[in-house]
Structure formats: structure tokens, C-alpha cells
C-alpha positions as CSV (number, residue, x, y, z in Angstrom):
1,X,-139.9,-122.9,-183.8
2,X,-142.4,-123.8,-181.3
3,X,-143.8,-127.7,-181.8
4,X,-146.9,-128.2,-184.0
5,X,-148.7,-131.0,-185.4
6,X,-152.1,-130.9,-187.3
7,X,-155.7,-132.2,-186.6
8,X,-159.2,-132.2,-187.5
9,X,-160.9,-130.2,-184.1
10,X,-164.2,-130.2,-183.6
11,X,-165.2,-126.9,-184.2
12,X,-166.5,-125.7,-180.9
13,X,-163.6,-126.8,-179.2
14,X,-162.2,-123.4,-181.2
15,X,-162.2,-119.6,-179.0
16,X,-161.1,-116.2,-180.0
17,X,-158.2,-115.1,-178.7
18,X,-158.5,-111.9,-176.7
19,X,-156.3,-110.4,-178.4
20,X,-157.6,-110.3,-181.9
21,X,-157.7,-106.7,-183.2
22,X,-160.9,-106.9,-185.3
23,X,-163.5,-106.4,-183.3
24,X,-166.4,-106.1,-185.8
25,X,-166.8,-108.8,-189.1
26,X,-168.5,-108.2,-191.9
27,X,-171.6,-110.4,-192.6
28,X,-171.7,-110.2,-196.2
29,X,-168.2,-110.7,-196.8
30,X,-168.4,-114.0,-193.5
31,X,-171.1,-115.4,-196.0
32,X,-169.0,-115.1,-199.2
33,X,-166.3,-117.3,-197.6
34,X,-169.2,-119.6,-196.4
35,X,-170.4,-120.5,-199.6
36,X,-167.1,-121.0,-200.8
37,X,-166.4,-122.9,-197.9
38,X,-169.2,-125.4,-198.8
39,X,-168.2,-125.4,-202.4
40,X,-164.4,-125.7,-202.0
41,X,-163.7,-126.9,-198.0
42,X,-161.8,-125.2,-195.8
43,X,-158.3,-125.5,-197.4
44,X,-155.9,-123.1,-195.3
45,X,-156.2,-124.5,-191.7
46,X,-156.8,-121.9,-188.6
47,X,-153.8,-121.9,-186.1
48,X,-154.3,-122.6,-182.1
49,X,-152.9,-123.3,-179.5
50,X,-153.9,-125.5,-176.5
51,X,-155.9,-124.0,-173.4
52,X,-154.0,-125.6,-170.2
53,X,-156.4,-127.4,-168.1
54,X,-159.6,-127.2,-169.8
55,X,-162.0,-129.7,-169.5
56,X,-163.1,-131.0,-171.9
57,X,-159.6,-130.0,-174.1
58,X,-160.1,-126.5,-175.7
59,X,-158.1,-124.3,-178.0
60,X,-157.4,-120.6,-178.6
61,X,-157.3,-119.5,-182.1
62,X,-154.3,-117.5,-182.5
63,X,-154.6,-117.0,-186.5
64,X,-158.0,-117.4,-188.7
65,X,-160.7,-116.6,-186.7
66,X,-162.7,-114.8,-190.0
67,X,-162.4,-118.6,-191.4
68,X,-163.7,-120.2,-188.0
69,X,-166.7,-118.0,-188.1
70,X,-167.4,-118.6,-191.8
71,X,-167.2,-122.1,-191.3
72,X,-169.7,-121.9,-188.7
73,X,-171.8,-120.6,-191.3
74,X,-171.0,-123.1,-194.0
75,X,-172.7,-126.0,-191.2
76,X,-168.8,-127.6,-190.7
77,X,-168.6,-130.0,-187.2
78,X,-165.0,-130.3,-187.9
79,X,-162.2,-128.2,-189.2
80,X,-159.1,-128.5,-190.1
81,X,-156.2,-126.8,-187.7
82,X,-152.7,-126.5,-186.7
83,X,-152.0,-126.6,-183.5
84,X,-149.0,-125.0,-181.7
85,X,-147.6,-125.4,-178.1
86,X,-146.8,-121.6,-177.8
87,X,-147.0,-119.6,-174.3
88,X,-149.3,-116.5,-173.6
89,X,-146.8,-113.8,-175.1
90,X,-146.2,-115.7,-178.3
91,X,-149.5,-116.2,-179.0
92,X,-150.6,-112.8,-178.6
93,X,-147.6,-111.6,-180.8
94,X,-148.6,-114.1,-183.5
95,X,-152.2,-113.1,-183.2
96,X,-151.8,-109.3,-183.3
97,X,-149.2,-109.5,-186.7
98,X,-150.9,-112.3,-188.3
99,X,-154.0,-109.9,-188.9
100,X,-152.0,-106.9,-189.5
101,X,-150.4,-108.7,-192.3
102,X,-153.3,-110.3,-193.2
103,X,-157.0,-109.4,-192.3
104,X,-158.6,-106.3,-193.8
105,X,-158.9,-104.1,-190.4
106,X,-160.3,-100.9,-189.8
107,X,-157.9,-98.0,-189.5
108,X,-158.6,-98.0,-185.8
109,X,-158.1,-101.8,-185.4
110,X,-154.7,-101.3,-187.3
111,X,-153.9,-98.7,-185.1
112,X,-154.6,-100.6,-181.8
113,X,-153.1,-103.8,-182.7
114,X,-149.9,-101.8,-183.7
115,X,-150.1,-100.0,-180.1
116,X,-150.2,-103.4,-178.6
117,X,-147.3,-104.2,-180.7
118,X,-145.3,-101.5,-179.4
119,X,-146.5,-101.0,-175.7
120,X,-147.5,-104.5,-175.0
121,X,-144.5,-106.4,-176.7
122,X,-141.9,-104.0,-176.3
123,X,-141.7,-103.9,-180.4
124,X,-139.9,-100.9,-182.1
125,X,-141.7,-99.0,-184.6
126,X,-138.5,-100.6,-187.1
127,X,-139.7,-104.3,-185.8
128,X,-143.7,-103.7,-186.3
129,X,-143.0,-101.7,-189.7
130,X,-140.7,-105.1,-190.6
131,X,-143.2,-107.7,-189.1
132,X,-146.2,-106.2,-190.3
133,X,-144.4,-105.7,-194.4
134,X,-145.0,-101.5,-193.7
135,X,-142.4,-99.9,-196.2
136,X,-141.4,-97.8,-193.4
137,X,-141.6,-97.2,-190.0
138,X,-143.9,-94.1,-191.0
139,X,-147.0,-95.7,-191.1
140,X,-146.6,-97.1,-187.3
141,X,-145.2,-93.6,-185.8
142,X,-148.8,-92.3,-187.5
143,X,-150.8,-94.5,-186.6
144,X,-149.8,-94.7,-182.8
145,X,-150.3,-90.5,-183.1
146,X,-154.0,-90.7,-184.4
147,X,-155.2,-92.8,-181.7
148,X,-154.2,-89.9,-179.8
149,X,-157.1,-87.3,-181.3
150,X,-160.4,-87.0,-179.4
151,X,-163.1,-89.4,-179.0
152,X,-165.2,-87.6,-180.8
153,X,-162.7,-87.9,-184.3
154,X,-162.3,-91.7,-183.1
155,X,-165.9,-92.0,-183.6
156,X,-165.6,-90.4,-187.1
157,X,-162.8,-92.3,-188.5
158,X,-164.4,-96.0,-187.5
159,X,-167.4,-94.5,-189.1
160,X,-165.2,-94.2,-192.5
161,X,-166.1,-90.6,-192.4
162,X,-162.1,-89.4,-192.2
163,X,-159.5,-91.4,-193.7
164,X,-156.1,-91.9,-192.7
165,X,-154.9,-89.5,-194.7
166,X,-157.6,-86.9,-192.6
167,X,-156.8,-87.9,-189.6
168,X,-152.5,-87.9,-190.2
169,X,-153.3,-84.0,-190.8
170,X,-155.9,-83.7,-187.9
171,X,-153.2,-85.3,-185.4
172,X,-150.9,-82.6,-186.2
173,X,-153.0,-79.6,-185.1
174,X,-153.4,-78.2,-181.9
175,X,-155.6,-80.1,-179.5
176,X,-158.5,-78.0,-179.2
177,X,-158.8,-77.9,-182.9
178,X,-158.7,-81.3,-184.0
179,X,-162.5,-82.0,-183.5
180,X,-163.5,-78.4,-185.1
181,X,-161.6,-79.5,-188.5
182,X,-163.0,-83.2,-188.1
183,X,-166.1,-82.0,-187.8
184,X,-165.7,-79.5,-190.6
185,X,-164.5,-82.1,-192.8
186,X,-167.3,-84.4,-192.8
187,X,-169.8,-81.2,-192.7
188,X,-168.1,-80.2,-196.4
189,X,-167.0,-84.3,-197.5
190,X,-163.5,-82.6,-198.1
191,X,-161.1,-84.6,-199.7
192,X,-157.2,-84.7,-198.0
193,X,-156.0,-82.1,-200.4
194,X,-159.2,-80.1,-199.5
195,X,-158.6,-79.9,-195.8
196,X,-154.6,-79.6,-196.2
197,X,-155.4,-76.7,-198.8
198,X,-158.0,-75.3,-195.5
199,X,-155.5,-75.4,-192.9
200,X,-153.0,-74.1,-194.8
201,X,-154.8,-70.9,-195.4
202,X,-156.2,-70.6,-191.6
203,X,-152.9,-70.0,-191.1
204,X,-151.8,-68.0,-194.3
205,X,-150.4,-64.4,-194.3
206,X,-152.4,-61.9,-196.3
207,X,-149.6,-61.5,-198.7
208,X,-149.1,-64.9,-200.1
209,X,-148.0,-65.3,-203.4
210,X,-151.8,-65.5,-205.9
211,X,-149.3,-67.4,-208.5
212,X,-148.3,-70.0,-205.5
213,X,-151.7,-70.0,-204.2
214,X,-152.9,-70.9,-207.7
215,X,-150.5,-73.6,-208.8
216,X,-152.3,-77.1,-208.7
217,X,-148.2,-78.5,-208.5
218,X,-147.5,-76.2,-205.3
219,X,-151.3,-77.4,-203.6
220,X,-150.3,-80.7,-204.5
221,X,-146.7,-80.9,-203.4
222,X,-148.5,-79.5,-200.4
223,X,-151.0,-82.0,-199.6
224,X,-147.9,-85.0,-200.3
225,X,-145.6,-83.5,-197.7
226,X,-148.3,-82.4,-195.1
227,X,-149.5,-86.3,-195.4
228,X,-145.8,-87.4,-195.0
229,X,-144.8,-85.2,-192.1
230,X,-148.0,-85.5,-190.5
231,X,-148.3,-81.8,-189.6
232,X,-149.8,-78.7,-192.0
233,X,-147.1,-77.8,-194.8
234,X,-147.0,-74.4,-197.0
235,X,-144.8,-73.8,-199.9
236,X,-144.2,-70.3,-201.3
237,X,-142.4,-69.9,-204.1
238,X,-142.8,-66.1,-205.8
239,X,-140.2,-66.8,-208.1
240,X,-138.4,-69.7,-210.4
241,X,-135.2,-69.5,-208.3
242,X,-136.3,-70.1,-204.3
243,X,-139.2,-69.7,-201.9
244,X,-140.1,-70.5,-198.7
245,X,-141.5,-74.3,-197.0
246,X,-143.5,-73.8,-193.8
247,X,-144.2,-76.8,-191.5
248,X,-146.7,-76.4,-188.5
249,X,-146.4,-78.1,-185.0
250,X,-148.6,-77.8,-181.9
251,X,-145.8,-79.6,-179.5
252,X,-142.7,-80.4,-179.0
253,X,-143.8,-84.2,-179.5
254,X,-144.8,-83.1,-183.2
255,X,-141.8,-81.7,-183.8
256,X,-139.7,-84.3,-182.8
257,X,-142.2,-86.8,-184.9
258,X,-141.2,-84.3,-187.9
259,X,-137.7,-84.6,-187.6
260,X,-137.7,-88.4,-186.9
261,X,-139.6,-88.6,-190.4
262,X,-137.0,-86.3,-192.5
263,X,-134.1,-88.1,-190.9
264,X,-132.6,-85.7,-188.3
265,X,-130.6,-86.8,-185.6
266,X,-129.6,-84.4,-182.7
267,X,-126.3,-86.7,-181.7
């Protein structure tokens, strides 16, 4: 545990870290905490740690930069903060999962912070899943694969036009389609079930099953395991006893994300 002690720092001895993975803050929601700010005080201190040879002394926030700002905005001189002797890495680290578990980031911030985690830090997708409380490692190996879809769908998901959910299913189509569906997606306001049900049929021999096609069970089933995997899934079942489960992948990297979620292991 690195050493710490506490102190009332005046408040514009306080800077951001670079490393903080919001990069946008609401104002509403900054002047929300403000008021309670001046109602209640500022009762959970921020967390820094000392800038080396600053003149005069300065700190780096490494955790609670939405309550610095906010109490900016209440009018506070002074606020209360823990401060930390902790090197560069560290405090990145701390910085980057304190708002993961913490802060209410975009889907893209989220993303980014949890590619710093990994590329950065040298962090598994087990270790960020742990740090960051993620029930699995899942939600990292998906989130490190959307920030991988064109500019263009970037743009659309930090708009909140395409949610996570839309964008785990856009990742696992080909390239050169990716921006086509995103684009078709926001044209039509589809819901994930709505694209996942779209893609499935782009795909979909003539044939298919009008009893599978028609099951709201089967689409849903569907839409859960194409979410899952990441990648376009189609179930047919023309019959009680047996069917047929058909997952999609544009690359070899898909695949092998597929079979990392459902557990295989080529040893």
C-alpha cells in the first residue's frame, strides 16, 4: 500500500490526470452534485498524488475528478483530498479502474480505458474483467473488438445512436459491411433483435423453415446468442427433435473470439 495521508488542498492546486477516460461531463448532472455540494459538503475526498517539482506544490487527481469540477461550481477554495505517493504507472492504473468501476462513461470511454488497461498495463482480459467487477471476461474481449469498427460507426455509437448490444453484432460482420448495417440501423431505429433478425436473413437460404422463421422463442434465442458470441447466429429447427445453429464469422480473429467465448481450447 503506497503511503497516504489526508489534507484540505486548495482547490486549484488540483489537475486532471491525462489519463482519465471521460472525456466529456455532463453539465446538468456537474450542477446536481454542486448543489448538493453546497447543501451537504464535499464528503468523499478526491484522491492525488503529488506532481514532483512543481512550483508552487501541485497535485494530479488520480480518482474524482466529476467531484473536483462540481465543486468548482459549488464556489469551494478548499477541498478535502487524500493524497498518495504513487509513481506514474500506478496512478494511471488507479485512474483508469477507479472510473470503470465507478463513473458512468460512455460506451466508447469504457472501451478505451479497458484498451489502456490491456495494451498499456499489460492487464489480461481475466484481470480487467476482475478489477473493473465485469462478470466475465466477455464484456472486455467485446469491447476491445468494437473499437475496431469504422470511424464512421465510432461516431454513431458516442452519438448513442447504436448501443452495445448493436455494435457487438456490427463487429462481427465483414469489414466492408459494418458501416452499411450501422447506417441502416439508425435509418430504421432498429432494436438489437431487429438487426440480429436482418442479418440473419441477408444471409438466409430460401428454404428456411416458415415455423422457425416465425417462432418469437427461436428469434429470441437468436438475438441472445448472436449478442453473446458477438457474431450473426441462426437456429433452425423444422422439427421437435433436432435442427441446425449457424454462427457467422468474417476472420479468423472472429472465430477464434467465438470459441474463446464457448470455452474451446485447441491444446
Amino acid at each position: 500500500m503506497a503511503a497516504e495521508r489526508f489534507e484540505l488542498l486548495d482547490i486549484d492546486r488540483l489537475l486532471p490526470a491525462p489519463e482519465q477516460p471521460r472525456k466529456r461531463f455532463d453539465r446538468e448532472t456537474l450542477e446536481d452534485l454542486a448543489a448538493s455540494i453546497r447543501e451537504n459538503g464535499l464528503i468523499q475526498p478526491v484522491v492525488v498524488r503529488p506532481l514532483p517539482g512543481s512550483r508552487p506544490p501541485a497535485f494530479e487527481i488520480v480518482a474524482g475528478e466529476r467531484r473536483w469540477r462540481a465543486a468548482q461550481l459549488a464556489g469551494l477554495h478548499r477541498i478535502p483530498a487524500l493524497i498518495r505517493d504513487v509513481d506514474d504507472d500506478s496512478a494511471a492504473l488507479a485512474a483508469l479502474v477507479e472510473n470503470l468501476q465507478r463513473e458512468d462513461l460512455s460506451l466508447l470511454e469504457e472501451a478505451r480505458a479497458v484498451q489502456a488497461l490491456v495494451e498499456r498495463h499489460g492487464l489480461t482480459h481475466e484481470a480487467v474483467a476482475q478489477r473493473c467487477g465485469y462478470r466475465t471476461r466477455d464484456r472486455v474481449t467485446h469491447l476491445l473488438r468494437i473499437l475496431r469498427l469504422p470511424s464512421e460507426v465510432l461516431d454513431l455509437i458516442d452519438e448513442g445512436k447504436l448501443s452495445f448490444g448493436h455494435a457487438k453484432l456490427l463487429a462481427g460482420l465483414p469489414r466492408r459491411e459494418q458501416a452499411e448495417w450501422a447506417r441502416e440501423t439508425v435509418k430504421r431505429g432498429w432494436s438489437v433483435e431487429a438487426l440480429s433478425r436482418h442479418l440473419r436473413r441477408r444471409s438466409d437460404p430460401p428454404a428456411r423453415d416458415q415455423k422457425t422463421e416465425a417462432d418469437p422463442n427461436v428469434r429470441r434465442l437468436e438475438t441472445l446468442l448472436g449478442e453473446h458470441l458477438g457474431a450473426p447466429v441462426r437456429l433452425d429447427c423444422p422439427n421437435a427433435r433436432g435442427g441446425r445453429l449457424v454462427i457467422e464469422f468474417d476472420s479468423l480473429d472472429v472465430l477464434d473470439g467465438i470459441l474463446d467465448r464457448i470455452g474451446f481450447r485447441d491444446d
